[in-house]
C-alpha positions in Angstrom: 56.3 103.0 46.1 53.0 101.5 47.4 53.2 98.9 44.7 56.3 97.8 45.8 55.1 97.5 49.7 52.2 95.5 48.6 54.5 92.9 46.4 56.8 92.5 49.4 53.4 91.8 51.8 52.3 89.3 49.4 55.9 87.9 48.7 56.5 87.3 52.6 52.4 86.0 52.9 53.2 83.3 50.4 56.5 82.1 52.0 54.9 81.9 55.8 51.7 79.8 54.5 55.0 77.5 52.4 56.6 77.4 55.1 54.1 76.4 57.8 52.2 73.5 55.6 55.7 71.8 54.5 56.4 71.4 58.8 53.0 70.2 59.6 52.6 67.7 56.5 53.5 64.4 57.2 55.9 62.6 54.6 54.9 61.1 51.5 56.0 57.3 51.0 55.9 55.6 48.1 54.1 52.5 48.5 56.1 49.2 49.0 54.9 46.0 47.4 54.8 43.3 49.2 57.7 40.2 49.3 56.7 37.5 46.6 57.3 34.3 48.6 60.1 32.4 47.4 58.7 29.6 45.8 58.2 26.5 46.3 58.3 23.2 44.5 55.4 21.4 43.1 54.3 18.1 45.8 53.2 15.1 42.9 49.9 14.9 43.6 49.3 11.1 44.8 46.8 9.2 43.5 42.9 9.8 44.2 41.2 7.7 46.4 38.8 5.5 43.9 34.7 6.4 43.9 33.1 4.0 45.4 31.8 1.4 43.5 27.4 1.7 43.7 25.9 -1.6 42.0 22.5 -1.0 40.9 19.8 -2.6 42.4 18.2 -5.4 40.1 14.6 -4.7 39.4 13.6 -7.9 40.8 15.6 -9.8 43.4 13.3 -13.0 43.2 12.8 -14.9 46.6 15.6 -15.1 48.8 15.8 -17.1 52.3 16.1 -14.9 55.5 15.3 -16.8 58.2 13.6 -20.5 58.3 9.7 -19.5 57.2 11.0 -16.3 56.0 11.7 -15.3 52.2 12.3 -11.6 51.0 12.0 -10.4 47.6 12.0 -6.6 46.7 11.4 -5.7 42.7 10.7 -2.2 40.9 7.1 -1.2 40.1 6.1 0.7 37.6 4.0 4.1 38.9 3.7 6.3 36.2 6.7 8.5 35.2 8.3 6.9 38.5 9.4 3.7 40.0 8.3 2.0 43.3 10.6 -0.2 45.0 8.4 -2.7 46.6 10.1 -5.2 49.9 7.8 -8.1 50.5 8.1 -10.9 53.4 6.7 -14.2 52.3 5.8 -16.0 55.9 4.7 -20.1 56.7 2.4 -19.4 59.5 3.9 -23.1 60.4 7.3 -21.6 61.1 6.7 -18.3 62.4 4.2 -16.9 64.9 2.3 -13.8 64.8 1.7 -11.3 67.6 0.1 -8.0 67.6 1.6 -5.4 70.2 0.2 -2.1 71.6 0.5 0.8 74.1 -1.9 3.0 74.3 0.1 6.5 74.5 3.0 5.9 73.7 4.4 5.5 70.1 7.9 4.3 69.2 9.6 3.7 65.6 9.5 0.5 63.6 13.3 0.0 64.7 13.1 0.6 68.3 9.8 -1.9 68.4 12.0 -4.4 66.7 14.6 -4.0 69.2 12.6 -4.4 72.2 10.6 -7.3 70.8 13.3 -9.1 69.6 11.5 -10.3 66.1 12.7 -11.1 63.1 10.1 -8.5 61.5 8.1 -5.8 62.3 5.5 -4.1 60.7 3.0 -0.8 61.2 -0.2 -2.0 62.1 -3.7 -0.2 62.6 -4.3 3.6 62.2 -4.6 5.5 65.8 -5.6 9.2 66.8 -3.3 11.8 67.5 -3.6 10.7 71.0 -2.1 7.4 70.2 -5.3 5.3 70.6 -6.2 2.7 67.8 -9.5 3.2 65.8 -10.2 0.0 64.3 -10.8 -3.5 66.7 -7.0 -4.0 67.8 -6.4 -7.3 70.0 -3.1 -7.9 71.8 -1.8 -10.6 73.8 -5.7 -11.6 73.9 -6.9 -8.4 75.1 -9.4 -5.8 72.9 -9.3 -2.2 72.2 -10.4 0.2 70.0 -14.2 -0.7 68.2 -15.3 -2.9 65.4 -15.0 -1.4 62.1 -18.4 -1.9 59.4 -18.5 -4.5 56.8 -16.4 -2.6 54.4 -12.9 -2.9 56.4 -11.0 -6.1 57.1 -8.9 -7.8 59.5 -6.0 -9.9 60.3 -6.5 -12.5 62.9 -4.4 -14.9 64.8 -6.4 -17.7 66.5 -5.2 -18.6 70.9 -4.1 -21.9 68.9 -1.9 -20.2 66.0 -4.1 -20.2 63.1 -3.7 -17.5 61.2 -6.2 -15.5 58.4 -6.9 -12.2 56.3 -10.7 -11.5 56.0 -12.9 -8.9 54.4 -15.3 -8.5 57.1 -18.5 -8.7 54.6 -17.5 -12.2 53.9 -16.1 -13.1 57.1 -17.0 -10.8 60.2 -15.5 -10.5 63.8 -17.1 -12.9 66.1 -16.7 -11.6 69.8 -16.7 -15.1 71.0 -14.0 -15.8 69.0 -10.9 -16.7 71.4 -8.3 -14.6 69.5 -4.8 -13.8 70.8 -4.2 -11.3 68.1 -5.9 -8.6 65.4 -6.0 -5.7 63.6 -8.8 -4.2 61.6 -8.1 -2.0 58.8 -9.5 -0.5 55.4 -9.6 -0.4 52.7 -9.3 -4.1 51.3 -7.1 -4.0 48.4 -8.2 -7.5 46.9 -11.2 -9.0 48.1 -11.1 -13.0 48.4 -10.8 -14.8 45.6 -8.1 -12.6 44.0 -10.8 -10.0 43.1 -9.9 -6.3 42.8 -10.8 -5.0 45.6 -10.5 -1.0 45.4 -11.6 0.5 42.0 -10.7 3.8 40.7 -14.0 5.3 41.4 -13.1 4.5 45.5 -9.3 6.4 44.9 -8.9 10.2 45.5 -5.9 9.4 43.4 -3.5 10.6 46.2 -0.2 9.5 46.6 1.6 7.6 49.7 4.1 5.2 51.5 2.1 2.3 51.5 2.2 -1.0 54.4 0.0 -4.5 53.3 -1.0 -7.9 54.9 -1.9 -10.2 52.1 -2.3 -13.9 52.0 -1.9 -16.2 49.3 -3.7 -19.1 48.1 -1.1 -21.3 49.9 -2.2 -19.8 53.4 1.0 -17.7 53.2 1.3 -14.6 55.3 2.8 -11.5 53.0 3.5 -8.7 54.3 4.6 -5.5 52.1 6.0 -2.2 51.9 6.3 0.8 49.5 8.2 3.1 51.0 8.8 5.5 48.2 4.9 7.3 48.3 4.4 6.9 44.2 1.1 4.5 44.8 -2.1 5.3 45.3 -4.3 2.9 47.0 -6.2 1.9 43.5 -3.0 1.7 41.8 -1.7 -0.9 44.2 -4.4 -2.9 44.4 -4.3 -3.6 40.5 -0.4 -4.2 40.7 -1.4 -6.6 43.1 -4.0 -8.4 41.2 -1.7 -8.7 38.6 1.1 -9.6 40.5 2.9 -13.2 40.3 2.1 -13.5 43.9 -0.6 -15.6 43.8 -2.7 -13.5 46.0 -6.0 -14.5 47.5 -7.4 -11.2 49.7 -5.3 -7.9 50.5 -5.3 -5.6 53.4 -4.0 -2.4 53.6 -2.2 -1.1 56.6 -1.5 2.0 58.1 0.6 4.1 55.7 2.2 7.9 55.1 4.5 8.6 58.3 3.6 5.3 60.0 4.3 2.8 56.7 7.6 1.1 58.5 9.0 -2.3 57.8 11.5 -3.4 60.0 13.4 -6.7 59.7 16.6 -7.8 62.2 18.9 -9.3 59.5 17.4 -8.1 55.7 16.1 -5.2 53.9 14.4 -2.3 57.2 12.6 1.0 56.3 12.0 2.7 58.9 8.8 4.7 60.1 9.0 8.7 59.6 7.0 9.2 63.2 6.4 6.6 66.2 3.3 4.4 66.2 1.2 2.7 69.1 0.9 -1.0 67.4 2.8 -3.1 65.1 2.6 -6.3 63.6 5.3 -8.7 64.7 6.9 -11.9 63.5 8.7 -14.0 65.6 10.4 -17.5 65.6 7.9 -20.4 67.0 
């Protein structure tokens, strides 16, 4: 008899918690996959735009006329396992003049100097301070800043009456009296005059850089010259120089790094990485 009371207790227990869960449980759905869109036929696909055409550079342009007094030749040079692309303006002092510009303070790029001078070229000049002063004896529009450098730098000079030179100031020092309208002393000569190498390994840390130039040739020729790239050192351009085709009689080296900029209105530009205080400009006489 109690057996059978305890069966019915847990008989009617089981059915109340059945009961209870299948009211409060929420119903099952089977999941529904979603609509495949209806599809769609292929577009033709139309013909690619072609790549553009890239013609390779020839490794030496030879001389080519920019403006009158003005010929531009860029070439490849060798610089160990890489290649330096070299720009070079070839200049007749008798068809161009020469000016050296400067503000103390305030430092612009090689393209906005262009701009404002209107020339057909511009060119870094002397190195400066982080303040923006120039170093080295800089003289523009006939008026002198910075200080002499010693017998070992050089300078580019333009006499008040156009004439224009490259020294190495052992052979040729600055003259205070001399009535110049424009210079820039700089270091270290590349090729002394003569066509001598000027800047032998033993000088060269062997450091790498942009590189800017003022050379002139034996014709009295003005050259001015770039290497934009930074795979030169100083000792490894001054013997490309010397054994260049230019013809070279003494070479100067610029400011370079950052500053190297070369800047021409109608031919081959490369612009300066930072602003600079003075430049070398050409214009038209």
């Amino acid at each position: 008899m109690l057996m059978r009371k305890l069966r019915s207790i847990v008989f009617l227990w089981v059915v109340l918690l059945t009961s209870t869960s299948a009211c409060d449980a929420s119903p099952v759905m089977a999941p529904t996959a979603p609509p495949f869109p209806a599809p769609v036929s292929p577009t033709p696909l139309s013909d690619p735009a072609p790549w553009p055409t890239i013609t390779p550079l020839p490794p030496d342009t030879g001389w080519e006329p920019a403006h009158p007094g003005i010929e531009v030749r860029s070439l490849d040079v060798a610089a160990g396992p890489s290649t330096e692309r070299v720009t070079i303006a070839r200049l007749d002092p008798a068809a161009v003049r020469f000016e050296v510009h400067y503000v103390r303070g305030a430092a612009y790029p090689m393209s906005a100097w262009a701009r404002q001078l209107g020339a057909f070229l511009v060119v870094s000049g002397g190195y400066f301070t982080p303040e923006r002063a120039v170093t080295g004896l800089t003289i523009s529009e006939g008026i002198r800043y910075g200080h002499p450098y010693g017998d070992y730098a050089g300078m580019f000079a333009v006499t008040e009456d156009g004439v224009v030179s490259v020294r190495w100031l052992r052979t040729w020092p600055y003259d205070p009296s001399e009535p110049l309208s424009a210079a820039i002393q700089s270091f270290p000569v590349l090729i002394r005059p003569g066509g001598i190498l000027g800047f032998p390994a033993d000088g060269d840390d062997g450091r790498r850089s942009r590189r800017t130039v003022v050379a002139q040739d034996r014709a009295g020729r003005v050259l001015l010259l770039i290497a934009p790239r930074g795979h030169l050192s100083l000792h490894s351009l001054a013997v490309w120089l010397v054994g260049s085709d230019l013809d070279l009689d003494i070479a100067l080296n610029l400011d370079g790094g950052t500053s190297a900029g070369f800047w021409m209105s109608d031919g081959p530009s490369i612009d300066s990485l930072v602003g600079v205080p003075v430049v070398l400009a050409v214009l038209p006489r």
